[in-house]
N, C-alpha and C positions, 0 to 999 in steps of 0.2 A: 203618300201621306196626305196631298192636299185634296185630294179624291176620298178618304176616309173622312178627313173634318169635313166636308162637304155635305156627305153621305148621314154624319152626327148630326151635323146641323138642321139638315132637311128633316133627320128624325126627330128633334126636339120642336120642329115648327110643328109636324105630323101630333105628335103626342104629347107635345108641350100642356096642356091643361089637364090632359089625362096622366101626366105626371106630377105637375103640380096640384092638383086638387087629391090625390088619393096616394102621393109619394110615401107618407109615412105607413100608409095601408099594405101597399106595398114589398115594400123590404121585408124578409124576414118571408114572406111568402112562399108557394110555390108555384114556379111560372114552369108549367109546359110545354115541351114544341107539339104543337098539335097535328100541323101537317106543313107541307113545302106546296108553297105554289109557286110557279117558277124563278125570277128572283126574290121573291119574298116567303117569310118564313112565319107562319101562323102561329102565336103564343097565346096559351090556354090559363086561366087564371079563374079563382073561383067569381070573379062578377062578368069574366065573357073573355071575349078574345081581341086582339090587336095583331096589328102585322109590324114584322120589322125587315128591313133592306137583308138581306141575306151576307152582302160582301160588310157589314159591319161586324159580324162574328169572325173572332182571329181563327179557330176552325172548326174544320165544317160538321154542322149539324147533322142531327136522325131525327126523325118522329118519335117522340116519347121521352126525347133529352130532356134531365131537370136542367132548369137554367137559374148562374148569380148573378144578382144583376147591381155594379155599385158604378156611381154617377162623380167622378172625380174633376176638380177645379185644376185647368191647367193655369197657374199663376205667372208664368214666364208669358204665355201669347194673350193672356191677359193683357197685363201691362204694356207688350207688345204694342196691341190695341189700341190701348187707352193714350199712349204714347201719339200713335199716328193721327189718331181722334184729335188731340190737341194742338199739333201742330196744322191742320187743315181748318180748326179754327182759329189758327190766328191771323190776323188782318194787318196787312201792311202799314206801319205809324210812317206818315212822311212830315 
């Protein structure tokens, strides 16, 4: 589990602007597997291609799979988070 958030994360730093800037372009699309290179998995889309970590897909891929792709807010490790965020900034009152 904490291998997959990991693997998420690193994805979003990888395609973070290439998500954000064309996300709603996106959706509704059709994204390709174009080819497998060894752990990564090459997606085909009409303005090019991107790579994604291969063990983020629940299972396993072929060349030519359509793929769905939706981006969901886990709210519980959220707050989680945000939770520990604030207790690291608080400063001892003596």
């Amino acid at each position: 589990m904490l291998r997959r958030l990991v693997c998420v994360f690193g994805l979003f730093l990888l395609c973070g602007f290439f998500l954000i800037q064309w996300h709603s372009e996106v959706i509704g699309r059709m994204l390709i597997v174009d080819r497998i290179e060894e752990d990564l998995v090459v997606v085909e889309w009409e303005r090019g291609h991107f790579k994604v970590p291969k063990d983020l897909f629940k299972v396993p891929v072929r060349e030519g799979d359509v793929l769905a792709i939706s981006i969901d807010v886990d709210r519980g490790a959220t707050e989680d988070r945000r939770k520990k965020i604030r207790e690291k900034m608080q400063f001892d009152e003596y």
